[in-house]
C-alpha positions in Angstrom: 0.0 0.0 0.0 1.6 3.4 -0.9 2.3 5.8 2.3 0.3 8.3 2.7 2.0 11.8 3.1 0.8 15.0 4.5 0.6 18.1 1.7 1.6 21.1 3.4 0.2 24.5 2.2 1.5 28.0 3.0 -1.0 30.1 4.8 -1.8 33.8 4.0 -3.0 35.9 6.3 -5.9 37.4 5.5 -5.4 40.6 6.8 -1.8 41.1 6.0 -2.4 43.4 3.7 -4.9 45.9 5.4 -1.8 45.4 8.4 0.8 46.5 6.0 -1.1 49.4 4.8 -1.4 50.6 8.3 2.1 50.3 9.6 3.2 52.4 6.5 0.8 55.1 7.0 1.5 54.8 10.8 5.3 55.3 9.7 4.3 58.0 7.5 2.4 60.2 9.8 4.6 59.9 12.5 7.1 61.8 10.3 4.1 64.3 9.3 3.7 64.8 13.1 7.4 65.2 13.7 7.9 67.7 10.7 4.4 69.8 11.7 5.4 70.0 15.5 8.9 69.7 16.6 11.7 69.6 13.8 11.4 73.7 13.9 12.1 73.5 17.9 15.7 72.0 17.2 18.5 74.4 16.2 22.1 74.0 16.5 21.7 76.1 19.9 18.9 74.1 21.0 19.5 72.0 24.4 17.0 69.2 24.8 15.8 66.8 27.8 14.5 63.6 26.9 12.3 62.6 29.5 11.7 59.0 29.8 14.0 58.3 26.5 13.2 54.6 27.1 15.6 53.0 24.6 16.2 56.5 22.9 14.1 56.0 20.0 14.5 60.0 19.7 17.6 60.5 19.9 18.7 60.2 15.9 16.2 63.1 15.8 17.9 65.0 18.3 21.1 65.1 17.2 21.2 68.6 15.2 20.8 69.8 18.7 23.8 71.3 20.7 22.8 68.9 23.7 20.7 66.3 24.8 20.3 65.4 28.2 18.6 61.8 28.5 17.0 60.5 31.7 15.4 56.7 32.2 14.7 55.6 35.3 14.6 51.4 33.9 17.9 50.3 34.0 18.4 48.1 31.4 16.6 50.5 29.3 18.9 53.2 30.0 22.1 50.8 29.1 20.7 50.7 25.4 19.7 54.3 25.4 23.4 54.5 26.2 24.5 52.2 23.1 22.3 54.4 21.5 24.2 57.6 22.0 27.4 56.0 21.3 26.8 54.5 18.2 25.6 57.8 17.0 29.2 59.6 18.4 31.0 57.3 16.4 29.0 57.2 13.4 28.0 53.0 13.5 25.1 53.1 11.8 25.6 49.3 11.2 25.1 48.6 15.2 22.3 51.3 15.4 20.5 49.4 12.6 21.0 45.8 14.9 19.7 47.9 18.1 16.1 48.1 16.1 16.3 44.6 15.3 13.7 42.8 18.2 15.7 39.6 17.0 19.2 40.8 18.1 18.4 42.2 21.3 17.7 38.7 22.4 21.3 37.9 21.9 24.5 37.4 23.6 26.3 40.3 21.5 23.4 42.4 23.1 23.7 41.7 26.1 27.7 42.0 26.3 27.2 45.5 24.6 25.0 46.8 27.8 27.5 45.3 30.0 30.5 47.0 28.5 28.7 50.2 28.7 27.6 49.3 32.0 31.0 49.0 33.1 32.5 52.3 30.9 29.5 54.7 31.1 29.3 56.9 28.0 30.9 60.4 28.0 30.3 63.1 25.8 30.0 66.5 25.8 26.9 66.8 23.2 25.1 63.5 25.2 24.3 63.0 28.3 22.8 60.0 30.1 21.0 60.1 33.7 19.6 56.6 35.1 16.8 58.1 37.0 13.1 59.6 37.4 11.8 62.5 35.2 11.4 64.8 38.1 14.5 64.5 40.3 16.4 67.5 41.2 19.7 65.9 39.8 18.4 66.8 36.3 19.3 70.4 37.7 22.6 70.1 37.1 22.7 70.3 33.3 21.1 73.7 34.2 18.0 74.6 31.6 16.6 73.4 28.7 14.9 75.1 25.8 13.0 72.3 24.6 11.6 69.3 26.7 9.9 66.3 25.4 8.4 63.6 27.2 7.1 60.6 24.7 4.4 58.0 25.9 5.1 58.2 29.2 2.2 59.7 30.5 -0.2 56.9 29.9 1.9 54.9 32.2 2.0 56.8 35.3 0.4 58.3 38.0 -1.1 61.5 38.3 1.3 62.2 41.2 4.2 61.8 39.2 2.6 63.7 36.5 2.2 66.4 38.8 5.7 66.4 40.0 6.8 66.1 37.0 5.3 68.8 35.3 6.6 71.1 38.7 10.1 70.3 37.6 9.6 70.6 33.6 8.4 74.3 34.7 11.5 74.8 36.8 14.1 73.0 34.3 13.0 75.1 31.1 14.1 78.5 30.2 11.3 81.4 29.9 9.5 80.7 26.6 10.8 77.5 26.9 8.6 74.2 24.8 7.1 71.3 26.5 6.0 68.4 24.4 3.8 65.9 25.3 2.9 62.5 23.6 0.5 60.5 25.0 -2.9 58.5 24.7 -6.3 60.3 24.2 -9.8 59.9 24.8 -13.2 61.1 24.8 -13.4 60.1 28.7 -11.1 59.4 30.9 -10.9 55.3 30.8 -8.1 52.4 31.7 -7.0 49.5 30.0 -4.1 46.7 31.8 -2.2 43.8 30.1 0.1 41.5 31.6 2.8 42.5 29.6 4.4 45.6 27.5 3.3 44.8 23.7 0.8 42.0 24.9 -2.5 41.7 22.7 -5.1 41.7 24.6 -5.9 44.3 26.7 -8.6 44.3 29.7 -10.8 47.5 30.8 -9.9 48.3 34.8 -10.7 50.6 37.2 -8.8 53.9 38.3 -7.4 52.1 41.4 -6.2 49.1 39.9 -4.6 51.3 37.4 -2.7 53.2 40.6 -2.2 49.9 41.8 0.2 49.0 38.7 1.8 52.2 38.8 2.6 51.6 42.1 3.5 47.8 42.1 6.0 48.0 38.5 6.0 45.6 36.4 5.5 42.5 37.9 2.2 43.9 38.0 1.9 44.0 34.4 1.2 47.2 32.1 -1.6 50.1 32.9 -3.0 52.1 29.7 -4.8 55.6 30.9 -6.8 57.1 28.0 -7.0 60.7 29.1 -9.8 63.3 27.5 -7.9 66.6 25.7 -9.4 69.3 28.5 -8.1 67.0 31.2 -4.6 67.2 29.8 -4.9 70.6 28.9 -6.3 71.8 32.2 -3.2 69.6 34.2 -0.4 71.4 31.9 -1.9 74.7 33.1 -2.3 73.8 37.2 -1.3 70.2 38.0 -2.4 70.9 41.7 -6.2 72.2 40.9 -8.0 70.8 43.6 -11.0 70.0 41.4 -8.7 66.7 40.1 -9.0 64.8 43.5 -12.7 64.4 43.0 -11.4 62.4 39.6 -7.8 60.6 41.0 -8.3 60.1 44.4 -5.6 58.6 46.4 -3.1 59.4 43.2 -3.7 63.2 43.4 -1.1 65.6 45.3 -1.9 68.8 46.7 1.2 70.7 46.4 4.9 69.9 45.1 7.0 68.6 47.9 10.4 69.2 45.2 9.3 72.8 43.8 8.2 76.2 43.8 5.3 77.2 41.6 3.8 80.4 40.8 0.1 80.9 41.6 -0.2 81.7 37.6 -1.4 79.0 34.7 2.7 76.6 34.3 2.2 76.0 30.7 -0.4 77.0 27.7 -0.6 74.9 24.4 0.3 76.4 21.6 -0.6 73.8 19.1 -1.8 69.7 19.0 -2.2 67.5 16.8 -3.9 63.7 16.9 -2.8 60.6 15.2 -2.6 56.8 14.9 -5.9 55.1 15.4 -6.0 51.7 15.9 -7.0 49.3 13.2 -9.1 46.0 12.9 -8.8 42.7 11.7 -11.1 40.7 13.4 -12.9 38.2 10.8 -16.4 40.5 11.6 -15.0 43.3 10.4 -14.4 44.4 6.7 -11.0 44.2 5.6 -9.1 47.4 5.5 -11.2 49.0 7.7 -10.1 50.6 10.6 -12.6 50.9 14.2 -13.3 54.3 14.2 -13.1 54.9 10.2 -17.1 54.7 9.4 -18.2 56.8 12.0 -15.3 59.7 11.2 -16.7 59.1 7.7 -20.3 59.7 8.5 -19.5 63.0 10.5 -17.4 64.4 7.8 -20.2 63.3 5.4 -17.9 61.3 3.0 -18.8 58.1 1.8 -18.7 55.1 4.3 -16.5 52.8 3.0 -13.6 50.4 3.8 -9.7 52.1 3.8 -7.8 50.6 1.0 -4.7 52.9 0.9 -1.9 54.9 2.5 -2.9 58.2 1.1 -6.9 57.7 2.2 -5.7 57.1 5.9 -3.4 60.1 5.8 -6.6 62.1 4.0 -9.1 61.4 7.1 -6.4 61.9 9.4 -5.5 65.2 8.4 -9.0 66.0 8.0 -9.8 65.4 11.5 -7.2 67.2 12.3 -9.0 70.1 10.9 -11.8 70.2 13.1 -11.3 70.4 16.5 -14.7 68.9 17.8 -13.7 65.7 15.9 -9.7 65.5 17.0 -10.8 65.5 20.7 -12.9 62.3 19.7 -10.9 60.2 17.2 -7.3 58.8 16.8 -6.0 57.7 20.2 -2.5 59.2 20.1 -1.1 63.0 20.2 1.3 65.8 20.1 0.8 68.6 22.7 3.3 71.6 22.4 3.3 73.7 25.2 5.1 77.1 26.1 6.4 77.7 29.8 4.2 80.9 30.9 6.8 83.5 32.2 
């Protein structure tokens, strides 16, 4: 009797396509926010703080800048923000490419890079690297800053440490200094918790159990906070208001304990922008279709229809960004540029 043998078939996925499509317009508004926002901020004069520079994702587009000061408070994070910096003194683009490999930072090269500059920190006049929290007074010793940006960190974290935070961004910027601000937005105030950074599936939790993370690390898992426009805007301008602890509760602070404040508004935003809404691909849902795309479509009275295309995603986008009922409603992430009031 002739054997029987298995045929084995290569799978396509579905929705790889409608996943590609969003990754490059993801990729290409993220420049469009950088280029509307920020890239004017940086001059050859311009001193930076990175706050929270995680793995220093920023810090190529830093680098026209006369210094950057860059503060994580994660250790191991701060080691590659570190090989970072260095392969960008010495011009490696090779090993900077590896660094933004997810393979390679599994491996043993990896891990004896972070030792080596564990063991030889990194110094350099134009870089400099601070393995600690966004608000300590050591960040005083680089003196001010003209430009401060603090990148997804926000949606992490406590209001407490928001609040301290934003005490000492005030005190650490020059007058007329910029704040900038990227972060998660909402419609209301909501919170979402996975056990992991980058896992899938995310659940819907309470206030407290989101303080509870914050307060626990990660062996807690990962806390999401989705916070409305007018909240944000109203923290930039007093973090202390009062009216907040009706909202946060145990995580709200009434005063600095670090730093002086005037009684007048910290910061006022000068200009925001929204971007980056999440996309679907559940078997329910139309391919190339993104969650909130049919009902942006119906209030801009456009056609309801599936998203095919780069340029179409970048179109809705920018048209929401034109109307600012519909930015404080759609597209979950955004750019907040702020000025220190004098």
């Amino acid at each position: 009797m002739k054997k029987i043998t298995a045929t084995v078939y290569d799978t396509v996925d579905p929705y790889q396509r409608v996943t590609d499509v969003v990754h490059e317009a993801w990729k290409a508004r993220d420049k469009e926010v950088w280029t509307n926002n920020i890239q004017d901020l940086i001059t050859p004069d311009t001193v930076i703080l990175d706050a929270g520079c995680g793995l220093g994702r920023l810090l190529p587009r830093f680098w026209s800048a006369k210094k950057i000061v860059m503060v994580e408070p994660d250790r191991k994070r701060f080691l590659h923000a570190s090989v970072v910096a260095k392969c960008l003194i010495n011009e490696d683009q090779e090993l900077l490419e590896k660094l933004q490999d997810d393979g390679f930072v599994q491996t043993d090269e990896y891990d004896r890079l972070l030792q080596e500059i564990n063991s030889s920190p990194l110094k350099s006049e134009k870089v400099h690297l601070l393995n600690d929290v966004m608000q300590s007074k050591a960040i005083s010793q680089y003196e001010t800053f003209d430009l401060i940006v603090c990148s997804h960190i926000w949606e992490h974290i406590s209001l407490d440490i928001i609040q301290e935070s934003l005490a000492a961004f005030y005190n650490f910027l020059k007058p007329n200094g910029s704040l900038v601000i990227f972060a998660c937005k909402s419609a209301i105030l909501y919170h979402l918790g996975a056990t992991k950074e980058f896992a899938q599936g995310y659940t819907l939790i309470t206030r407290e159990e989101f303080f509870d993370i914050c307060k626990n690390g990660h062996s807690k898992g990962l806390g999401i906070r989705y916070m409305p426009f007018d909240m944000l805007q109203s923290l930039l301008a007093n973090p202390f208001n009062p009216t907040l602890q009706e909202t946060f509760g145990d995580e709200f602070k009434s005063q600095s304990e670090f730093y002086q404040l005037p009684a007048t508004p910290l910061f006022t935003i000068k200009q925001w922008e929204a971007y980056h809404s999440e996309f679907y691909t559940h078997e329910n849902m139309q391919v190339g279709t993104y969650i909130e795309v049919p009902q942006i479509q119906a209030r801009l009275y456009l056609p309801i229809k599936p998203i095919q295309s780069v340029a179409e995603i970048l179109d809705l986008e920018q048209q929401v960004n034109q109307n600012e009922t519909l930015k404080k409603m759609y597209l979950n992430d955004i750019v907040v540029v702020a000025k220190k009031n004098c």
